[in-house]
C-alpha positions in Angstrom: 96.0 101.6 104.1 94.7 98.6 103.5 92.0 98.8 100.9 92.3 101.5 97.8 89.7 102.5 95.6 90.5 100.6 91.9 91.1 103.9 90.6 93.7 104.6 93.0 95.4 101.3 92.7 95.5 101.5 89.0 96.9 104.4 89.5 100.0 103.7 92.4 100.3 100.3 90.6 100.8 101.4 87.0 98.4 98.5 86.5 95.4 99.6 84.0 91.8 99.3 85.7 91.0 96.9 82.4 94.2 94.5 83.5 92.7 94.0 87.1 89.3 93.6 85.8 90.4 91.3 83.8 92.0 89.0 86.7 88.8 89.4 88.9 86.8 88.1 85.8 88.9 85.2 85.6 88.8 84.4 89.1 92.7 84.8 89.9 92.1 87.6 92.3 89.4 86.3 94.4 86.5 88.5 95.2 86.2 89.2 99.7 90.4 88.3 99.7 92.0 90.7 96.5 89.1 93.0 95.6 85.5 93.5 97.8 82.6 95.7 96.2 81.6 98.1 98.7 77.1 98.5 99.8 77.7 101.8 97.2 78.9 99.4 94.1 83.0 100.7 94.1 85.6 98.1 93.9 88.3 98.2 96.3 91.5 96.4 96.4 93.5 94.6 99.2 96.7 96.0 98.6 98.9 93.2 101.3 96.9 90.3 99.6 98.0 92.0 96.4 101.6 92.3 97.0 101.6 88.7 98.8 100.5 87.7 94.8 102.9 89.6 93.4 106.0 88.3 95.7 103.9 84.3 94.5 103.1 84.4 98.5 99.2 83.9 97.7 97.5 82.4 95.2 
């Protein structure tokens, strides 16, 4: 699946919802490429363009 919910990538990731909040606000995950906010206000996550940071693939 591409997109997960930013509960369930915090979650699977181990990564806490206040650590990936804090790289949207900063601008390191990019909003419409890591994370999108869906017409009914949820955040979901890209998890390829996630891994591709991760692995340093995509910045």
């Amino acid at each position: 699946m591409k997109w997960k919910t930013l509960d369930k990538f915090s979650e699977e990731s181990g990564m806490t919802k206040e650590a990936i909040r804090a790289l949207k606000k900063k601008g390191i995950w990019r909003e419409k490429l890591h994370w999108v906010k869906a017409a009914n206000g949820r955040i979901f996550i890209n998890v390829g363009a996630v891994e591709q940071w991760i692995e340093g693939k995509l910045a």
